[in-house]
C-alpha positions in Angstrom: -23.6 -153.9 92.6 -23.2 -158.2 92.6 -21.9 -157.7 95.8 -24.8 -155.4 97.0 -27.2 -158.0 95.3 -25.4 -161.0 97.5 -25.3 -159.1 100.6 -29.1 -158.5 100.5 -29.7 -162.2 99.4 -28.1 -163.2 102.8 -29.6 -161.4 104.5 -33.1 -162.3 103.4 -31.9 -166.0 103.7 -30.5 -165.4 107.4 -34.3 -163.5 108.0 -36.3 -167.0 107.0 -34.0 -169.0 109.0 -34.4 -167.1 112.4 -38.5 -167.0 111.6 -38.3 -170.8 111.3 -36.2 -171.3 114.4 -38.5 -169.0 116.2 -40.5 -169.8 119.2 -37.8 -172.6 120.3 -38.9 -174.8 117.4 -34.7 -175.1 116.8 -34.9 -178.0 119.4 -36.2 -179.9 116.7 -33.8 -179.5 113.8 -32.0 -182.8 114.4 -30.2 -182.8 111.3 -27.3 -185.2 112.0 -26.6 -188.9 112.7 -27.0 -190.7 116.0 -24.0 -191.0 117.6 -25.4 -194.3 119.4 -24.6 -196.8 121.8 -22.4 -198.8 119.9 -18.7 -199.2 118.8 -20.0 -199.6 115.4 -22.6 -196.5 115.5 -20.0 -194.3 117.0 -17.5 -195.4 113.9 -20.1 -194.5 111.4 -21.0 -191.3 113.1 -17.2 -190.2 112.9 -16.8 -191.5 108.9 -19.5 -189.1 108.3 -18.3 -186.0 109.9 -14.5 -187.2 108.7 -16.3 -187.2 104.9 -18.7 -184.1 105.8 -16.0 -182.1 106.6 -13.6 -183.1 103.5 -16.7 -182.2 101.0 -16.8 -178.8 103.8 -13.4 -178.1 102.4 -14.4 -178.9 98.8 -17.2 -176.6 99.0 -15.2 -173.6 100.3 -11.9 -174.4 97.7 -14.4 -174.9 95.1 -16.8 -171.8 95.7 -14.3 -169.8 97.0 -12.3 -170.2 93.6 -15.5 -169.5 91.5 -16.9 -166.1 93.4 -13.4 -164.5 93.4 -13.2 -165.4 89.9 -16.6 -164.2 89.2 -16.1 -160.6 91.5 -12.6 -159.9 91.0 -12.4 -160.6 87.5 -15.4 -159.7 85.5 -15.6 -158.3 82.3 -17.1 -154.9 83.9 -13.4 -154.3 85.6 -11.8 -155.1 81.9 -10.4 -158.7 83.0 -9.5 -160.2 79.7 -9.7 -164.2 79.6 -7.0 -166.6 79.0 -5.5 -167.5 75.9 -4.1 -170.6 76.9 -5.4 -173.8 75.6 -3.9 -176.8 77.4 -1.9 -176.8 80.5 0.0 -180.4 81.2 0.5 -179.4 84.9 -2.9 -178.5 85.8 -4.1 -181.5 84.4 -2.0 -183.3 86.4 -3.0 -181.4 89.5 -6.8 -181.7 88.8 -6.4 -185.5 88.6 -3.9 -186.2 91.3 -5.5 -184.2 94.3 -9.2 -185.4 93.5 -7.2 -189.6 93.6 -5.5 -188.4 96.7 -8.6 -187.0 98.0 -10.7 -190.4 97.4 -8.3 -193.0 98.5 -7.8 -190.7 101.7 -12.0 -191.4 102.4 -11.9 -195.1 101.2 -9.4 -196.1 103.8 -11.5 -195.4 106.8 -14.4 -195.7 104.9 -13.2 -199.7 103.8 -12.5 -200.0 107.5 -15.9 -198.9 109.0 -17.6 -201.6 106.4 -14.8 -204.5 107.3 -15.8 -204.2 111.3 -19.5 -203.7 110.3 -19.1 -207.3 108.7 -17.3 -209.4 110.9 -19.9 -211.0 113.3 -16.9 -213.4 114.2 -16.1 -214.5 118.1 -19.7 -212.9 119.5 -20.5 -213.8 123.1 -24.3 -214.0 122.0 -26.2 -215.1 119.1 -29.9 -214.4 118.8 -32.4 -215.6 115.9 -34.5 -213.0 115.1 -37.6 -213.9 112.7 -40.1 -211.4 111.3 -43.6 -212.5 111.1 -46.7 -210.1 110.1 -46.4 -208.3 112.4 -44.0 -209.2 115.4 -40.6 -210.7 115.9 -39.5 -213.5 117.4 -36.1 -214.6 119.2 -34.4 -217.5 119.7 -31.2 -217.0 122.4 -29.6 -219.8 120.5 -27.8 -222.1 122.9 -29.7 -220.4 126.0 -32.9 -222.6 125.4 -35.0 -218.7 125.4 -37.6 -217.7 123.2 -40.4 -215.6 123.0 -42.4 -213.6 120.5 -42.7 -209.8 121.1 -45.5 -207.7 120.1 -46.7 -204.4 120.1 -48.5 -203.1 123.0 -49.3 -199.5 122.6 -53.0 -200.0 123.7 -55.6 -199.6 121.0 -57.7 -196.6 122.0 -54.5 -194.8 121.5 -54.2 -196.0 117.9 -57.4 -194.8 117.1 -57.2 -191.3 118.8 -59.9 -192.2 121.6 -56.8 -191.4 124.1 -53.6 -189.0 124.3 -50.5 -190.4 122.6 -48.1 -192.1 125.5 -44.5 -191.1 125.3 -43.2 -194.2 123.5 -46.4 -194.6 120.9 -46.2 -197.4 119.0 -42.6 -198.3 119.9 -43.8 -200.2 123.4 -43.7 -204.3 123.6 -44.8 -206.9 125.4 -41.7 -208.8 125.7 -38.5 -207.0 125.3 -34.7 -208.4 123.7 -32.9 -208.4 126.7 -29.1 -208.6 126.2 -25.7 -207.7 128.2 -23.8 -204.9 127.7 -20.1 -204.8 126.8 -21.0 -208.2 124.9 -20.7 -208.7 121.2 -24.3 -210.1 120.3 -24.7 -211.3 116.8 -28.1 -211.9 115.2 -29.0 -213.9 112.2 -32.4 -212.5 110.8 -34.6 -214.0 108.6 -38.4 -213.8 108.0 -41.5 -216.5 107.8 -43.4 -214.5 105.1 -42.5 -211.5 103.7 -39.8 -208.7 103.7 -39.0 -207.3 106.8 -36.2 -205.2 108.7 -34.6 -205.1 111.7 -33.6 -201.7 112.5 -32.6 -199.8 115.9 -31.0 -196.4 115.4 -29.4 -196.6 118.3 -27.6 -199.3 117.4 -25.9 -198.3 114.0 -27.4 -201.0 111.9 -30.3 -202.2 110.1 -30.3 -205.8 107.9 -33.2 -206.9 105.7 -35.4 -210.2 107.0 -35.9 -212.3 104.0 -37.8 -215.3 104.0 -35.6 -218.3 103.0 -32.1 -216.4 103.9 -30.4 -215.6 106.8 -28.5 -212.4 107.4 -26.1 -211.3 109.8 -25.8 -208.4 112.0 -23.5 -207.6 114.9 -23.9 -205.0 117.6 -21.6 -204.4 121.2 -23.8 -201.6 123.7 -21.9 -199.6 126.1 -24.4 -197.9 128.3 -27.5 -199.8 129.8 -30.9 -199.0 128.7 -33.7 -199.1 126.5 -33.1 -198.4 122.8 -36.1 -198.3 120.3 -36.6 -199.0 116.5 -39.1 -200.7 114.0 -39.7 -203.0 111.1 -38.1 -200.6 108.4 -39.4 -202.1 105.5 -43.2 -202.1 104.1 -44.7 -205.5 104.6 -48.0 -205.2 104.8 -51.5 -204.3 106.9 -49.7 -203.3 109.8 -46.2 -202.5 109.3 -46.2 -199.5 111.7 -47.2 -201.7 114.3 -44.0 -204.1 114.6 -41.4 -201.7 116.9 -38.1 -203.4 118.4 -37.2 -202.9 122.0 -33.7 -203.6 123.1 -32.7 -203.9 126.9 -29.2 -203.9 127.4 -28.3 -204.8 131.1 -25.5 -205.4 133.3 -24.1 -209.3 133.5 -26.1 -210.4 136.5 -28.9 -208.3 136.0 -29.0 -210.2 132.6 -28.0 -213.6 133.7 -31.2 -212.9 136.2 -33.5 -211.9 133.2 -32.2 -215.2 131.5 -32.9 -217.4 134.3 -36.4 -216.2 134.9 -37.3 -216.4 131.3 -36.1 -220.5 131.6 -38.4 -220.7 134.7 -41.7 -219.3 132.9 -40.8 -221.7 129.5 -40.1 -225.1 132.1 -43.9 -223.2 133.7 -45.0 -223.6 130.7 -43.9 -226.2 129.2 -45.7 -228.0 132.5 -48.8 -226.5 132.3 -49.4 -228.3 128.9 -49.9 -231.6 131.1 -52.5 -230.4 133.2 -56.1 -230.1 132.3 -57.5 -226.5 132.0 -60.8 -225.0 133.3 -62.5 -223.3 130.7 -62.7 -219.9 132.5 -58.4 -220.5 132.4 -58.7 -221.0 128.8 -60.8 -218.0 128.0 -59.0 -215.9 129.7 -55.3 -216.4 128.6 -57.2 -217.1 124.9 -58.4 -213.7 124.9 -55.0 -212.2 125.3 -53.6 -214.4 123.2 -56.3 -213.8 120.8 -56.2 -210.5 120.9 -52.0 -210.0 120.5 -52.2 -212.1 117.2 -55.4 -212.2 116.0 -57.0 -209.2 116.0 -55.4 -207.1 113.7 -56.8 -209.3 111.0 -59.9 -210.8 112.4 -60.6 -207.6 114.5 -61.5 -207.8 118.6 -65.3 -208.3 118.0 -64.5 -211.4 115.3 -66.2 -209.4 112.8 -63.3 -209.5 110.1 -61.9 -207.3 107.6 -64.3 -208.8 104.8 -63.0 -205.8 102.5 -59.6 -206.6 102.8 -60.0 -210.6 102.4 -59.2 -211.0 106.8 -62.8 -213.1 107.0 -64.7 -213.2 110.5 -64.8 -216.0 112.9 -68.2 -214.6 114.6 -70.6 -217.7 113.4 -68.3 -219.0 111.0 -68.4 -222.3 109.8 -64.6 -222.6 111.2 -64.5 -221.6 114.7 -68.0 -223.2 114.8 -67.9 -226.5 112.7 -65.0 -229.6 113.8 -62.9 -228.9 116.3 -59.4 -230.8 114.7 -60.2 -228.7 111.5 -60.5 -225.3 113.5 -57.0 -226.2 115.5 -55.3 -227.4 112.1 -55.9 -224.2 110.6 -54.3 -222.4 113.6 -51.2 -224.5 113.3 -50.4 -224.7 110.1 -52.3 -221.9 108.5 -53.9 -221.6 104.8 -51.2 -221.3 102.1 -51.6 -218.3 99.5 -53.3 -216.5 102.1 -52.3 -213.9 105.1 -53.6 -216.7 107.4 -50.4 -217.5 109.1 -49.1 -220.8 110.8 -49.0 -220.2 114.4 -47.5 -223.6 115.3 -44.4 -222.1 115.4 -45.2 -219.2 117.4 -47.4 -220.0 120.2 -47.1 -222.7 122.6 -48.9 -225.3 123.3 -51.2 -223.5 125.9 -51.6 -220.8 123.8 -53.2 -222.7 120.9 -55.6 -224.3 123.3 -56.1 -221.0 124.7 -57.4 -219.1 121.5 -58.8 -221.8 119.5 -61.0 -222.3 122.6 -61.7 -218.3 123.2 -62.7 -218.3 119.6 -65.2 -221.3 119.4 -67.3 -219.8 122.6 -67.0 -215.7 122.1 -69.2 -213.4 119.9 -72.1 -215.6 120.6 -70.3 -219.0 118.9 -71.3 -220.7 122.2 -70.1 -224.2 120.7 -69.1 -225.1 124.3 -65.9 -226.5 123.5 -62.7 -226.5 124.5 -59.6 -228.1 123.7 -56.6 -228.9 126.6 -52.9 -227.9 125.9 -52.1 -231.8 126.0 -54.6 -232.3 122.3 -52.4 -229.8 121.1 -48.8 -231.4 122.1 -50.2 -234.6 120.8 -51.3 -233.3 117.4 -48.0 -231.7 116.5 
């Protein structure tokens, strides 16, 4: 009868399963690890199915032990139970092969968190800071670095178009690295908690502001591997992805040289004076990759949520030097974060000059880059 009863339980059980799976929807049962792109990824991936398949085992000793206990010796056949009380040897069998069982995971498992640690003799180190609600990089030694924000366009966000492939995992500027080279990041943050996570890669490390953590990664294959901020920091927390670019050597040593060429652009640029139709437009995009999230595109605020507007404020429409300070340095105890940092110098310009003469402000000012290299 128990075994009737059991038979007809799997059965049902083995019925829901195929009316889950039905209509291909199996595709999407990814139940297991990544296997990644990474030494370290692929080392994890094998200590879990080394440790899945020893608690397998277990399971099937264990369980196996208890229903031929349960069917073959039941007090319906007239098994009668032990007498015994204490047995010395089982004792020492029950403690012995559980010991031999754990020290047989720890070694590999000890191993796996050794390599995972050792960040020594990289080829690469990268700065990464987390700011609400971007990263930024700093190739350290390479004279590099950028900011990278989201770029999923916004009628997207707000259903007014189709979701493209890569929603809200898409960037402006992209960590570029080489492959078969062991790049080691130090991660931090500016404000809050943030962290640094890319499946692909087999690791994730908190950014904390005040403390630097370490991280280590080798990839094998070329291409582009995705992740986010995995911890909650705020507003817009969805809307920090990481994009990682793993190139050959010369297609990387290319990348690097470019990326010098547009900073020394740059960096030139500041000296020049600036038409205010230049301004505008490079302080709208600017404006509107780290602005509007908080001040919203139309300058209208977040008045609800303590992100005041700029639209006829006495800010972006009273002094000029107070309006750039607050840009630079921001307003402690508040979300208002210090951009100094961030943008460059023709950035600053850019959007404190976009937001003294949009939304009808009309102050018809405008700062140059070179004001804002000599105010630093």
């Amino acid at each position: 009868m128990l075994v009737s009863k059991v038979k007809r339980w799997l059965t049902a059980l083995a019925g829901t399963a195929l009316l889950a799976n039905a209509g291909g929807a199996a595709a999407e049962w990814k139940l297991n690890l990544r296997q990644g792109v990474t030494s370290i990824s692929q080392e994890a991936y094998d200590l879990h199915m080394l440790i899945l398949w020893i608690c397998v085992a277990i399971g099937v000793v264990v369980f196996g032990a208890m229903f031929i206990s349960i069917i073959k010796h039941r007090k319906s056949k007239g098994a009668k139970p032990a007498t015994f009380h204490e047995s010395t040897s089982v004792e020492i069998v029950w403690t012995v092969v559980p010991f031999l069982i754990l020290i047989g995971m720890a070694i590999p498992a000890t191993k796996a968190l050794i390599a995972i640690e050792d960040t020594s003799n990289s080829d690469l180190s990268i700065k990464v800071t987390g700011y609400q609600w971007k990263w930024g990089y700093d190739y350290l030694g390479e004279g590099v670095s950028f900011i990278s924000t989201l770029t999923t366009p916004k009628e997207q966000i707000l259903n007014q178009q189709d979701k493209g492939e890569n929603y809200l995992l898409e960037v402006d500027n992209p960590v570029v690295v080489p492959i078969n080279k062991k790049v080691r990041l130090l991660i931090t943050a500016n404000d809050v908690l943030h962290a640094w996570w890319v499946p692909d890669l087999g690791m994730k490390r908190d950014a904390i502001p005040g403390f630097v953590n370490e991280m280590w990664f080798n990839i094998e294959k070329e291409g582009t591997y995705r992740g986010q901020c995995a911890e909650l920091c705020g507003k817009d927390h969805g809307f920090m992805p990481i994009v990682v670019v793993a190139k050959n050597e010369a297609d990387y040593q290319q990348w690097l040289t470019d990326q010098k060429a547009a900073m020394d652009a740059d960096a030139a640029g500041a000296d020049r004076d600036w038409s205010m139709a230049e301004l505008m437009e490079r302080g709208e995009k600017a404006y509107n990759t780290n602005c509007a999230a908080c001040h919203q595109a139309n300058g209208e605020g977040l008045k609800a949520a303590g992100f005041p507007g700029l639209k006829g404020s006495p800010l972006a429409t009273g002094p000029m030097d107070a309006h750039l300070q607050m840009v630079m340095n921001g307003k402690p105890d508040t979300a208002m974060a210090a951009f100094g940092g961030q943008l460059n110098d023709i950035d600053i310009a850019a959007v404190v000059t976009y937001e003294r003469n949009s939304w009808g402000n009309d102050t018809g000012d405008l700062i140059q880059p070179s004001e804002v290299k000599a105010a630093r």
